[in-house]
Wavefront OBJ file of the C-alpha trace (Angstrom):
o trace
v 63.576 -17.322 51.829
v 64.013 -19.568 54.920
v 61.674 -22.680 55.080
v 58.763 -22.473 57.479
v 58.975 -18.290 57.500
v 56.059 -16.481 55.997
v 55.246 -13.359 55.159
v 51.573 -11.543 54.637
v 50.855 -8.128 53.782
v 48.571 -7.056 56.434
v 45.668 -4.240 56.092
v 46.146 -1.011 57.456
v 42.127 0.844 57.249
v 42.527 4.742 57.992
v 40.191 7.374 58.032
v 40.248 11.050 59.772
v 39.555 9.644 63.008
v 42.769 7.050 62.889
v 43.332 3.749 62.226
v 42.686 0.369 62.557
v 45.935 -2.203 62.000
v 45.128 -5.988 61.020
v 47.135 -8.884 62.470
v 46.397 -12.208 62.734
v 42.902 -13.787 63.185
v 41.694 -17.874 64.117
v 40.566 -18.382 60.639
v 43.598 -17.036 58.624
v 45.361 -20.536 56.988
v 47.910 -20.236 58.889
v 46.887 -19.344 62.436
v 47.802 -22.365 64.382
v 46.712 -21.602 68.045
v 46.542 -19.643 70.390
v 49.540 -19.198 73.322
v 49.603 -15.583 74.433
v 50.291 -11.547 72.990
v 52.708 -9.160 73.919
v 54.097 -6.136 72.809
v 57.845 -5.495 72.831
v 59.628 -1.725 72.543
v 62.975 -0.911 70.666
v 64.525 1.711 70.514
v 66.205 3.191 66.787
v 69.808 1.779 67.102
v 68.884 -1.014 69.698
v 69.335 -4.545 68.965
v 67.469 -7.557 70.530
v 69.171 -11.250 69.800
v 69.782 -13.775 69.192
v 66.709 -16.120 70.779
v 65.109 -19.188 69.011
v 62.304 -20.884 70.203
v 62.205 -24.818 70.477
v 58.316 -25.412 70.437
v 57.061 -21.995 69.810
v 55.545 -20.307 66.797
v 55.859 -16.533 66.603
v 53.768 -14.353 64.561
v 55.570 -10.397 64.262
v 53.964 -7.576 63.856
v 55.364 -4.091 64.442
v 52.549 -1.667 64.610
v 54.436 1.732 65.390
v 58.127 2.361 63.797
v 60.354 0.328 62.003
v 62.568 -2.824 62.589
v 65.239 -4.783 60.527
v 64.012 -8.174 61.080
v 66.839 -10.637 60.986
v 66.577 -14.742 60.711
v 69.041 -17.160 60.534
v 68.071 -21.662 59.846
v 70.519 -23.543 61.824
v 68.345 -26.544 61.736
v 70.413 -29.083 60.357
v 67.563 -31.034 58.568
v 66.483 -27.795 56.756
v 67.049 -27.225 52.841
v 67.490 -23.915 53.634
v 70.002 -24.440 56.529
v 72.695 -21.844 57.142
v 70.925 -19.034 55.080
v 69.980 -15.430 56.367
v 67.218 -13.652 55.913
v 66.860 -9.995 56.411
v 63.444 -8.274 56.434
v 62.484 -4.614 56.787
v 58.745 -4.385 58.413
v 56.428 -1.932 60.375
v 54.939 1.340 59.427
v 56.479 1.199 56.071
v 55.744 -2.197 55.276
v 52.902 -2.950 57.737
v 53.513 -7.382 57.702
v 52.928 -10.069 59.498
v 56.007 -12.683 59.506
v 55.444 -15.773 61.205
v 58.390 -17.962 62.272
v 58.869 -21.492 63.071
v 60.370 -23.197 65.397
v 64.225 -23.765 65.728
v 64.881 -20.468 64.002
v 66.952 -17.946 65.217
v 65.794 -14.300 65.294
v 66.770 -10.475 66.410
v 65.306 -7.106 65.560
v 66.814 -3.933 65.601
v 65.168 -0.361 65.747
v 66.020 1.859 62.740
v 64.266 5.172 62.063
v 63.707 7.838 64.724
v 61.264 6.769 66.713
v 60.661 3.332 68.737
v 59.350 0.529 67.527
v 56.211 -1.815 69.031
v 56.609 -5.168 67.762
v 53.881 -7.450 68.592
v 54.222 -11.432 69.064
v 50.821 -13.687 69.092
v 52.745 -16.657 69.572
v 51.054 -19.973 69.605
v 52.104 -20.839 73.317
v 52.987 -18.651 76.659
v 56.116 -17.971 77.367
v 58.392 -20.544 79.166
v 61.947 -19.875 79.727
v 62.542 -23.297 79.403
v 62.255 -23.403 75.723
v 64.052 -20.340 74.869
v 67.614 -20.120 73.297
v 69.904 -16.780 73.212
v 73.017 -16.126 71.965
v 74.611 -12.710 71.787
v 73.862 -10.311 68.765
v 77.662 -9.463 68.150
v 79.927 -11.845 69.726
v 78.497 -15.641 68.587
v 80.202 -18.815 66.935
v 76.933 -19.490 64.837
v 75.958 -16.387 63.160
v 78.455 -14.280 61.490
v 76.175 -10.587 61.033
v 76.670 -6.955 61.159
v 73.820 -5.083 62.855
v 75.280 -1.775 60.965
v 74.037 0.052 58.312
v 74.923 -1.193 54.753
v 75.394 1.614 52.571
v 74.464 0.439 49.207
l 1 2 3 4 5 6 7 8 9 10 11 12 13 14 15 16 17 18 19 20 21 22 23 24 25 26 27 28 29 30 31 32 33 34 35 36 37 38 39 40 41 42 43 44 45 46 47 48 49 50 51 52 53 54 55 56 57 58 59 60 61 62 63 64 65 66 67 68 69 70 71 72 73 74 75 76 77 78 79 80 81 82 83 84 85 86 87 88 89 90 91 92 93 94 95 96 97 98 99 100 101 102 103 104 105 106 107 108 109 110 111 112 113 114 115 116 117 118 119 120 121 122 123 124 125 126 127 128 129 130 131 132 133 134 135 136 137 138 139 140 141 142 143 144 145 146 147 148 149 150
């Protein structure tokens, strides 16, 4: 487990006229504030990566699909620096994984169908404190996006 990162089962209520999906709400311990929502698409196959946010919180959820969820600590001053953390969340694990600042994340689709993965992060946007890195071709994180067959 990487320091700061935090998982929660979420609730999933369904009846026969559909469903209604938990997230996040202003009095859950460890909603911090409140910066902006958006939903992001993948598609099975597809990876998004590497990106790490200096200031920002995020707070995952995917609502439709599945994703392999992928975080790596490169904060030097972290107990947990240099570990990987690989998570499997959405329809079949409905979750919501918040991660801290500093850490570097991708997501890739798997199924057969895409993914919505939503982000309440805890500011808006600003490309200024965004870092990427390629998903395959990096000096920092040494990972195969591939299937493991186990």
């Amino acid at each position: 487990m990487i320091d700061g990162v935090k998982i929660k089962k979420l609730e999933k209520i369904s009846d026969e006229r559909g469903s209604i999906l938990h997230m996040i709400r202003k009095d859950d311990p460890d909603f911090k504030q409140f910066g902006e929502i958006y939903f992001s698409t993948i598609y099975p196959g597809v990876v998004k990566g590497w990106h790490l946010h200096t200031e920002m919180v995020l707070n995952y959820a995917v609502v439709t699909g599945m994703i392999k969820l992928v975080l790596f600590d490169d904060r030097k001053d972290s107990h947990t620096h240099g570990e990987l953390m690989e998570l499997y969340i959405g329809e079949d694990n409905y979750s919501l994984v918040t991660i801290p600042q500093n850490v570097w994340n991708g997501f890739k689709g798997i199924g057969t169908k895409t993914a919505i993965v939503a982000n309440c992060s805890t500011l808006p946007h600003d490309p200024k404190e965004i870092k990427r890195m390629d998903p395959l071709k990096n000096d920092v994180i040494n990972y195969v996006w591939e299937i493991k067959f186990k």
